[in-house]
C-alpha positions as CSV (number, residue, x, y, z in Angstrom):
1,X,-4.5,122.9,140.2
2,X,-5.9,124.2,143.3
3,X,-8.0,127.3,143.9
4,X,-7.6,129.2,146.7
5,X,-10.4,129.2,149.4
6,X,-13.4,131.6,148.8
7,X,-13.6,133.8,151.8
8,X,-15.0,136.7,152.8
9,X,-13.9,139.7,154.1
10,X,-14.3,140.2,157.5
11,X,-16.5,143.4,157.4
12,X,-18.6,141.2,155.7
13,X,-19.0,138.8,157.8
14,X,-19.5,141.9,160.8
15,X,-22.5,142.9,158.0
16,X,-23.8,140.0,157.8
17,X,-24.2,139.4,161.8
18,X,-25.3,142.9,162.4
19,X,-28.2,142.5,159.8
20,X,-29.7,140.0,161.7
21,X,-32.9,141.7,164.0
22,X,-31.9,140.2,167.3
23,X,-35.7,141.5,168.3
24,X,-37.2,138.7,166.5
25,X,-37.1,135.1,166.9
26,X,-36.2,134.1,163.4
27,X,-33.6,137.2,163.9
28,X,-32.1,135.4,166.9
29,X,-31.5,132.4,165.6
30,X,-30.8,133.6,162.4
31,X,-27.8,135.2,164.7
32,X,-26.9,132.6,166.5
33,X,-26.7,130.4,163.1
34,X,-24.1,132.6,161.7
35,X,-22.0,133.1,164.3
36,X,-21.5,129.5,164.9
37,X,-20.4,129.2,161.0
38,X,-18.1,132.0,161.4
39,X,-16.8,131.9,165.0
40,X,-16.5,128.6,164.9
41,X,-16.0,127.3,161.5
42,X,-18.7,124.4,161.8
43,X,-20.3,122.9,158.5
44,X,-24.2,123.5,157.4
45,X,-24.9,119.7,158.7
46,X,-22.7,120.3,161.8
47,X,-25.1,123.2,162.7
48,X,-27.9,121.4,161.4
49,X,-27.3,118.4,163.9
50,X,-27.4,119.9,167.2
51,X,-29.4,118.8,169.6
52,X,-29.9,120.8,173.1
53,X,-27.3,118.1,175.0
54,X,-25.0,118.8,173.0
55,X,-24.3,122.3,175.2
56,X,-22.6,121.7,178.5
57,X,-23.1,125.2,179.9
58,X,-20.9,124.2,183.4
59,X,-17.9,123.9,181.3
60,X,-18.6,126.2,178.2
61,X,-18.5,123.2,175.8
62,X,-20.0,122.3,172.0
63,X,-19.8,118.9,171.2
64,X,-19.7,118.8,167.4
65,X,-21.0,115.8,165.4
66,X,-19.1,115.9,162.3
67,X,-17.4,114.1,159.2
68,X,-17.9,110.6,159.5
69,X,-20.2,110.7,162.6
70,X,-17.1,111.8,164.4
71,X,-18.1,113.2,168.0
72,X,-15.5,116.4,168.9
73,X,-16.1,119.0,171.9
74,X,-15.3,122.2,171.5
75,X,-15.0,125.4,173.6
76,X,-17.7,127.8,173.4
77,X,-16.8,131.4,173.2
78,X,-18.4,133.8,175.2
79,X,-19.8,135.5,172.3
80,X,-21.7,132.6,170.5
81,X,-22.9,131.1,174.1
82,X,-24.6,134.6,175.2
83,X,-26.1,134.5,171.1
84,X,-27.1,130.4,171.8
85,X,-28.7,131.7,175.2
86,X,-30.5,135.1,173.7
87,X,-32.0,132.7,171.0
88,X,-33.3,129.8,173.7
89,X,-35.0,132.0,176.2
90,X,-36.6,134.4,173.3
91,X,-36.1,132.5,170.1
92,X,-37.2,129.0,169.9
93,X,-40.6,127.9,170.8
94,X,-40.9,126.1,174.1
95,X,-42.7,123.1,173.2
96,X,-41.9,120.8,170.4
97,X,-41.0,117.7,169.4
98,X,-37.8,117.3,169.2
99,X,-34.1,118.4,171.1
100,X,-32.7,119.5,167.7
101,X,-31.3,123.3,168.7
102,X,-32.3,125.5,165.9
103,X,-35.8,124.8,164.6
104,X,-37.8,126.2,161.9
105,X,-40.1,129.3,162.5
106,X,-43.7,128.2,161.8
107,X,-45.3,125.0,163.6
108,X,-44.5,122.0,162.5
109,X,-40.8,122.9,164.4
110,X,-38.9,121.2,163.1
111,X,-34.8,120.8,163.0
112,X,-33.4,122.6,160.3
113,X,-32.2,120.9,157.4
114,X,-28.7,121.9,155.5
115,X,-30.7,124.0,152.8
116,X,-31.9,125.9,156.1
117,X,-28.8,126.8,157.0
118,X,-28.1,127.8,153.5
119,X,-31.0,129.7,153.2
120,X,-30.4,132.0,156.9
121,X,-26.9,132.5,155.1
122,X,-28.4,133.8,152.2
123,X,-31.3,136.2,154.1
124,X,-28.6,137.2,156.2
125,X,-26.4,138.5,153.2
126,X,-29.3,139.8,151.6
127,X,-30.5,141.8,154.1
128,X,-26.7,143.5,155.0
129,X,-26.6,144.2,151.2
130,X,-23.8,141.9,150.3
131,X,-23.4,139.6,147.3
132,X,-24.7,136.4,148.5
133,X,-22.4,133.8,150.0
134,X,-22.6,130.0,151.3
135,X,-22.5,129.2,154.5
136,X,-18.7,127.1,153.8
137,X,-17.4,130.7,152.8
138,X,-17.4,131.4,156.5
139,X,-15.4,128.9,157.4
140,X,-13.2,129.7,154.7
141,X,-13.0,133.4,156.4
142,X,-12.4,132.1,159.7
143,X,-9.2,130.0,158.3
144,X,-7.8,133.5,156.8
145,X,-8.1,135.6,159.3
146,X,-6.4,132.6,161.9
147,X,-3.5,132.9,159.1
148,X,-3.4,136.6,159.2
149,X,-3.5,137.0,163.1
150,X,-0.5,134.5,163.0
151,X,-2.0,131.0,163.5
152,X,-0.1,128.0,161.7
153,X,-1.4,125.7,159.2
154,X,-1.6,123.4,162.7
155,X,-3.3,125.1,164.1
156,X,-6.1,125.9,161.4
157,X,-6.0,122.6,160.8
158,X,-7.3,121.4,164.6
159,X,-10.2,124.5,164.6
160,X,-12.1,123.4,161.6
161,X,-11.3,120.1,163.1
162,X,-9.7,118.5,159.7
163,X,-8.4,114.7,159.7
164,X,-5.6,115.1,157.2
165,X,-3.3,118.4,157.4
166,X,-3.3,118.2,153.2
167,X,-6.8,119.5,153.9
168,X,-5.4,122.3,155.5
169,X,-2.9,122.8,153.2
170,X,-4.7,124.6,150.4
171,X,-4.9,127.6,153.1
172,X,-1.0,128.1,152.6
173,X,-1.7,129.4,149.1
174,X,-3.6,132.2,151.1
175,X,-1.1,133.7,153.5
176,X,1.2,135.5,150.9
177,X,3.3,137.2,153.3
178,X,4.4,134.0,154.4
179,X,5.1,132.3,151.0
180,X,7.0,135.1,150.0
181,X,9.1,134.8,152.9
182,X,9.7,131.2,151.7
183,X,10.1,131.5,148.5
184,X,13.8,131.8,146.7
185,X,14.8,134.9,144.4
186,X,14.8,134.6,141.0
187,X,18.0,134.5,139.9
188,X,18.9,137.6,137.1
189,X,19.3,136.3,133.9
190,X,23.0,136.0,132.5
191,X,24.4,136.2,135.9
192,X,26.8,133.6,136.6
């Protein structure tokens, strides 16, 4: 049996981005970090992995590396490019050695790791006072509020970029209004 998909609510998520100190650099990219988890619905390693050319600011685009080295381009809201933007001209450090995106915030800099992104997760939660969460919870939130702002299953399915739509299916179990819609009365007992 399937469970349904741990999200959060989304005034958690809100607390969680507004606890971040977007005067400091580990603040900013703290920030940034989150918001691409939730706004988006990338993975840990997806965040992890990208490198500086992976932003086309001309056309507003992500590219994503993902599941099974898969390559996709996304859009980039507004919102997380002005956050990706704060964090490059007063977050990360100008010179180091590599064109990973986020880095750590003491020299070496390095890319971050997934436990990085786990651990900004869990320093952001802590510091808005909520129970502590994992960074695949947000993209569990993102998926439930797309159902409850009317999105299909399709349509869930193509943001968080899954291969098979049975993926996508577990999220069906979370839009009760729907189901109920679906499902058939129970017929009264003794009533033929």
């Amino acid at each position: 049996m399937t469970t349904l998909p741990r999200a959060v609510a989304p005034e958690q998520v809100a607390a969680v981005l507004a606890g971040c100190d977007r005067a400091a650099a580990q603040g900013r990219r703290d920030y940034a970090i989150v918001l691409l988890l939730a706004r988006l619905g990338l993975r840990a390693g997806e965040v992890g992995a990208i490198e500086l050319d992976d932003l086309d600011w001309q056309v507003g685009e992500l590219t994503v590396r993902g599941k099974g080295g898969r390559r996709e381009v996304l859009p980039l809201p507004v919102e997380v490019g002005e956050a990706l933007v704060d964090y490059l001209r007063y977050g990360r450090p100008r010179r180091c050695p590599t064109r990973r995106l986020f880095l750590s915030v003491r020299a070496p800099f390095t890319g971050l790791a997934n436990g990085s992104v786990f651990a900004v997760v869990a320093r952001a939660c802590r510091r808005a006072g909520v129970a502590p969460f994992g960074p695949h919870r947000l993209r569990h939130a993102l998926a439930c509020e797309l159902l409850r702002q009317g999105a299909s299953l399709a349509e869930v399915g193509q943001v968080l970029r899954h291969s098979d739509e049975r993926t996508t299916a577990v999220y069906a179990k979370v839009d009760q209004d729907t189901l109920m819609a679906l499902a058939r009365p129970c017929p009264i007992a003794g009533a033929r």
